[in-house]
C-alpha positions as CSV (number, residue, x, y, z in Angstrom):
1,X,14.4,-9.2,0.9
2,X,10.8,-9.6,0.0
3,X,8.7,-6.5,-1.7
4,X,6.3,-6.0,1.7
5,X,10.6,-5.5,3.4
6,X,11.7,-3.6,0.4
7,X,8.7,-1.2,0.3
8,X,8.7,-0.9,4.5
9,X,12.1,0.1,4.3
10,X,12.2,2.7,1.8
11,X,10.0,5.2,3.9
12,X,12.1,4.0,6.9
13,X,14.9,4.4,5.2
14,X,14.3,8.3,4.0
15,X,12.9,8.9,7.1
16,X,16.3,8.1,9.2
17,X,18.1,10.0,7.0
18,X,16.0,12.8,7.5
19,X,13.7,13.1,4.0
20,X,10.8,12.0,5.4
21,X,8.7,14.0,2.4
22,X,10.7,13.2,-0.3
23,X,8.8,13.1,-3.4
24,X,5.7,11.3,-1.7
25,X,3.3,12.3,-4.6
26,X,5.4,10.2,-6.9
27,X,6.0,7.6,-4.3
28,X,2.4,7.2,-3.4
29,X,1.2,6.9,-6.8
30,X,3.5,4.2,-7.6
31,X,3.0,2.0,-4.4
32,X,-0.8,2.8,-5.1
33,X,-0.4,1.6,-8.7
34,X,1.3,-1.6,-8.1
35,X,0.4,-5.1,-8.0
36,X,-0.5,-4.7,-4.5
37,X,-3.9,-2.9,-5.2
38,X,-4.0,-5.0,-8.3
39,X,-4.7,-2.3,-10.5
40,X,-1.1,-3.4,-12.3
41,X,0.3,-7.0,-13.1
42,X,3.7,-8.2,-10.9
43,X,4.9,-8.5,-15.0
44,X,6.1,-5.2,-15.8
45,X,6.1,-5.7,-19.4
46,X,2.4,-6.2,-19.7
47,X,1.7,-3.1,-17.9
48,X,1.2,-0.6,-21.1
49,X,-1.1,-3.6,-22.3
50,X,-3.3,-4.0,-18.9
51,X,-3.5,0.0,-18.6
52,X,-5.0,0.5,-22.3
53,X,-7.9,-2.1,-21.0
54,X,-7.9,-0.3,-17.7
55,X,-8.5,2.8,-19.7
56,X,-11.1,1.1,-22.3
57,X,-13.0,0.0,-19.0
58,X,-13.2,3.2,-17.9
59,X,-14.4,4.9,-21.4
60,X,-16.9,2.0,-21.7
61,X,-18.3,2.8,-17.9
62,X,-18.7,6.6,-18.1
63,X,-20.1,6.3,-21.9
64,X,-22.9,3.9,-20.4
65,X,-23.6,6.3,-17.2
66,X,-23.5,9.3,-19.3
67,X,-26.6,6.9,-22.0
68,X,-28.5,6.5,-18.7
69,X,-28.1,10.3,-17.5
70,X,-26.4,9.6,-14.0
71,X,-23.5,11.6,-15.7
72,X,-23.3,14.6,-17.9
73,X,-20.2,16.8,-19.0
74,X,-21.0,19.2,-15.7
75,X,-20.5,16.5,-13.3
76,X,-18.3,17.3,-11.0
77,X,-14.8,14.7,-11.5
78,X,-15.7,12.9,-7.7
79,X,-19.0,12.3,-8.5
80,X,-18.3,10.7,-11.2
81,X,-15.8,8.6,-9.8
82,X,-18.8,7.6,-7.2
83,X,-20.9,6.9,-10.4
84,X,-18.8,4.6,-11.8
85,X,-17.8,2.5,-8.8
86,X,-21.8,2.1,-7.4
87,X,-21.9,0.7,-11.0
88,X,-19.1,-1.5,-11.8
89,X,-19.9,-2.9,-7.9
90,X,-23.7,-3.4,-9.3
91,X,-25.2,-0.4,-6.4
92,X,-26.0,2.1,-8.6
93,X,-29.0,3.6,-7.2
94,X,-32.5,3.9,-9.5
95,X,-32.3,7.8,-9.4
96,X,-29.1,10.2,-9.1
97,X,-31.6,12.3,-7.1
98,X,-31.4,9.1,-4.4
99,X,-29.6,10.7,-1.0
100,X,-26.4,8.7,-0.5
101,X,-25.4,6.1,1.5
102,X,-22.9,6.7,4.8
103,X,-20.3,4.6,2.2
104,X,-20.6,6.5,-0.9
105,X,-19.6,9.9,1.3
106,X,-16.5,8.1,2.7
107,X,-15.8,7.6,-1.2
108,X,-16.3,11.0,-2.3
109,X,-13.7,12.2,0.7
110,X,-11.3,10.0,-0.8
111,X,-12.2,10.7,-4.2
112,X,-11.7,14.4,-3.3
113,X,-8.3,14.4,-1.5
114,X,-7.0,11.5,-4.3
115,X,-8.4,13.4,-7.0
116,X,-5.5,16.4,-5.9
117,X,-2.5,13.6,-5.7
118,X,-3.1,12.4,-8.7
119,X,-3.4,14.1,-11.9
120,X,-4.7,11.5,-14.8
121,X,-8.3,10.8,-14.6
122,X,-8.3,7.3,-15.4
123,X,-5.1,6.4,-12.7
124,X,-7.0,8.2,-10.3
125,X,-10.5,6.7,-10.9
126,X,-8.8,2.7,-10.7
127,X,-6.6,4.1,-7.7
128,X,-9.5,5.2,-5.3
129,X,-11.5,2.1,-6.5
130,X,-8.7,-0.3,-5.3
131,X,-7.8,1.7,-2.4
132,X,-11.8,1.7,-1.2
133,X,-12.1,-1.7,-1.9
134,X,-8.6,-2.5,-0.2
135,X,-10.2,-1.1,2.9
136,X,-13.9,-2.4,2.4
137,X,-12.1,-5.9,2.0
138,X,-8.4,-6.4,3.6
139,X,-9.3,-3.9,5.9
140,X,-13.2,-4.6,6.8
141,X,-12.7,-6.5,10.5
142,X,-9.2,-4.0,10.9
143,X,-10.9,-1.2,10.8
144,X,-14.4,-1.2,14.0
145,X,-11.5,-2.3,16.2
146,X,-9.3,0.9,16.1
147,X,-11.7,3.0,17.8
148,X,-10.3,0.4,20.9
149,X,-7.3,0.6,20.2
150,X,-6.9,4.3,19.7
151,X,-8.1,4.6,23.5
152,X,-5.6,1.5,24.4
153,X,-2.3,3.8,23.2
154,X,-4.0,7.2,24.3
155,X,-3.7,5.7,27.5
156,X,-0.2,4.4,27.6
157,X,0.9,8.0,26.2
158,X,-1.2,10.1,28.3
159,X,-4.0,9.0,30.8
160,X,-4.8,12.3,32.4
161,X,-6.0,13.1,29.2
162,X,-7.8,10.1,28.1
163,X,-9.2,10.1,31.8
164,X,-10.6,14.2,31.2
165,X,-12.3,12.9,27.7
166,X,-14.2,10.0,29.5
167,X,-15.1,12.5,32.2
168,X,-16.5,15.2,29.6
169,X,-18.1,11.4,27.8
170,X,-16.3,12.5,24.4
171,X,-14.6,9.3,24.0
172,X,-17.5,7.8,22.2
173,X,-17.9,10.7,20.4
174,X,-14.6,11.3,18.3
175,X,-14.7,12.1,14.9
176,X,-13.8,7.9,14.6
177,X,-15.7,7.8,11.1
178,X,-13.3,11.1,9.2
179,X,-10.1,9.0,11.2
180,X,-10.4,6.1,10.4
181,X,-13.5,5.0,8.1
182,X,-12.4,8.2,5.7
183,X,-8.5,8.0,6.6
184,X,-8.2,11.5,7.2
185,X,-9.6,12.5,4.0
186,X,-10.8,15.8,4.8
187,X,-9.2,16.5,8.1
188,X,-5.5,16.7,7.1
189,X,-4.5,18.1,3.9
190,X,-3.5,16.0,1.1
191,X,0.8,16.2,1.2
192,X,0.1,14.4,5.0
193,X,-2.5,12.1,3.6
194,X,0.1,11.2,1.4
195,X,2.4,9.8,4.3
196,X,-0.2,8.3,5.8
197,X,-2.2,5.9,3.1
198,X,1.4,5.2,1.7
199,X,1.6,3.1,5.2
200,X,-2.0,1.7,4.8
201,X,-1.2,0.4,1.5
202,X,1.7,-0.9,3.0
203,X,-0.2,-3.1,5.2
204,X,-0.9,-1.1,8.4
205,X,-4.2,0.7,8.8
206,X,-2.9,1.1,12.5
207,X,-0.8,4.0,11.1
208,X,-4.5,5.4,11.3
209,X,-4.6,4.4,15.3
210,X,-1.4,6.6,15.7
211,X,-2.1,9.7,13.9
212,X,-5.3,10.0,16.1
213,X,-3.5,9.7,19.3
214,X,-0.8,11.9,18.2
215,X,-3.8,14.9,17.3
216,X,-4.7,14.6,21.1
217,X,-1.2,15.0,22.2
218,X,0.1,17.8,19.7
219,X,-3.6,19.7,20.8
220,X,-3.7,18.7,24.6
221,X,-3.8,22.1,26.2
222,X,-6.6,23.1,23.7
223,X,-8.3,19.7,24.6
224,X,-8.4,20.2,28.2
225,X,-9.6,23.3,28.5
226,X,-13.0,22.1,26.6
227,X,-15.9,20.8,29.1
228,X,-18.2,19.3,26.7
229,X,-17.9,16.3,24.6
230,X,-19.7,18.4,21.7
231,X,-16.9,21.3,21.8
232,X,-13.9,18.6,22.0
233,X,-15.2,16.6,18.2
234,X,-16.1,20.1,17.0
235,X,-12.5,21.0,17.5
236,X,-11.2,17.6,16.4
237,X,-13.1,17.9,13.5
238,X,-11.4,21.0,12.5
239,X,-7.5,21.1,13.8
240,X,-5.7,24.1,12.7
241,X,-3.5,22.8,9.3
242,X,-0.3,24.2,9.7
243,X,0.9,20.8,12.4
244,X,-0.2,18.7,10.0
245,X,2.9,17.3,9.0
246,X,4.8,17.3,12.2
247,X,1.7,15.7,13.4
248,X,2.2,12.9,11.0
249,X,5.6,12.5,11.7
250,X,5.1,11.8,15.3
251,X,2.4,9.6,14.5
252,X,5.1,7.4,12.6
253,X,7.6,7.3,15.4
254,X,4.5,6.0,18.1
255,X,4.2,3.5,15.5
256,X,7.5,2.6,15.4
257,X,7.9,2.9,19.3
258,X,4.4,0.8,19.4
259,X,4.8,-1.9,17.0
260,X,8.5,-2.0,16.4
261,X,9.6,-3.1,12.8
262,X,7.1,-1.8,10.7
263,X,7.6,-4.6,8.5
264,X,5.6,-6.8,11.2
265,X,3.1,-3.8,12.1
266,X,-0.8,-4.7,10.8
């Protein structure tokens, strides 16, 4: 069984025998910290080695942004984060003062909800760098299409309602950039986030597709009765918490229904 198989299966496997949360914090942070973000070599016994230069890199980074005075001690944790990925990518802006860029808020969002998963600084800071660049990169001709696709499965699940969100012209208007540019960072709390970028890691960013469609569903009565395409995203934007996770987990089994072995699902 390869590691893409082995990794597939373990959340398939906890989720048929009905522990779909268990311990996805820990889970997440290892699958994040794996060679598959490259953040950790395939050899486990160079791992403490690579991390100490991981964690060098990081010192020597903030040290320099702190000499230049795009950092201080009051900086808030996510900005910093920001701070040292626009410089390590060599788009560190003249001034701090500079507004930012439509891509450095999809990294703070991530920053933010990564930043509560997990705990150590330096993890977190390589994590949400690979996990950024894994969708900037792997993910970058994935990622305009899902918007299409999104509509494509809304459809097969539920017309009538796809057909009263063209008729109130709110399917151009979805909150597409929090769904799927962001992940969900900052529209579903973090434990669902969890589930969910566990699968993009994976190798699905579709996961993201399903999740959207299943938000429609699980809030169709509340959907319908809107008339304007403003008062639809404004809900969207905002969906009442407590469904998350029930949310997600419907998401997963339109995946499976959708795509079939999620081994094969991209």
């Amino acid at each position: 069984m390869t590691e893409d198989s082995q990794r597939n299966f373990r959340s398939v496997y906890y989720e048929k025998v009905g522990f779909r949360g268990v311990e996805e914090k820990k889970s997440l942070e290892i699958l994040l910290k794996d060679d598959r973000l490259g953040i950790l070599p395939p050899h486990h016994e160079s791992h403490a080695q690579v991390m100490m230069y991981r964690k060098e890199q990081y010192c020597d980074v903030l040290h320099a942004l702190k000499v230049v005075r795009f950092v201080s001690d009051v900086t808030p944790q996510v900005e910093v984060y920001l701070r040292m990925y626009q410089l390590e990518s060599g788009k560190l802006p003249r001034s701090p003062s500079f507004p930012l860029e439509p891509d450095d808020e999809v990294f703070l969002a991530i920053a933010k909800a990564m930043e509560e998963m997990v705990e150590d600084s330096v993890d977190c800071y390589w994590i949400i760098r690979c996990f950024v660049n894994q969708l900037n990169n792997k993910y970058r001709d994935s990622l305009p299409q899902l918007p299409k696709a999104f509509e494509q499965y809304l459809n097969l699940e539920d017309s009538r309602l796809l057909s009263h969100l063209k008729l109130c012209s709110a399917v151009s208007k979805l909150p597409y950039d929090v769904w799927f540019k962001k992940c969900f960072a900052g529209c579903l709390p973090e434990s669902s986030l969890q589930r969910i970028w566990d699968k993009v890691v994976s190798g699905s960013c579709k996961i993201l597709v399903f999740v959207a469609v299943e938000i429609l569903l699980t809030f169709k009565i509340k959907v319908m009765a809107l008339n304007s395409a403003e008062k639809i995203t404004k809900f969207l934007e905002n969906i009442p918490q407590d469904s998350s996770d029930a949310i997600v987990s419907k998401a997963i089994d339109l995946w499976h229904k959708h795509c079939g072995n999620p081994v094969h699902s991209a």
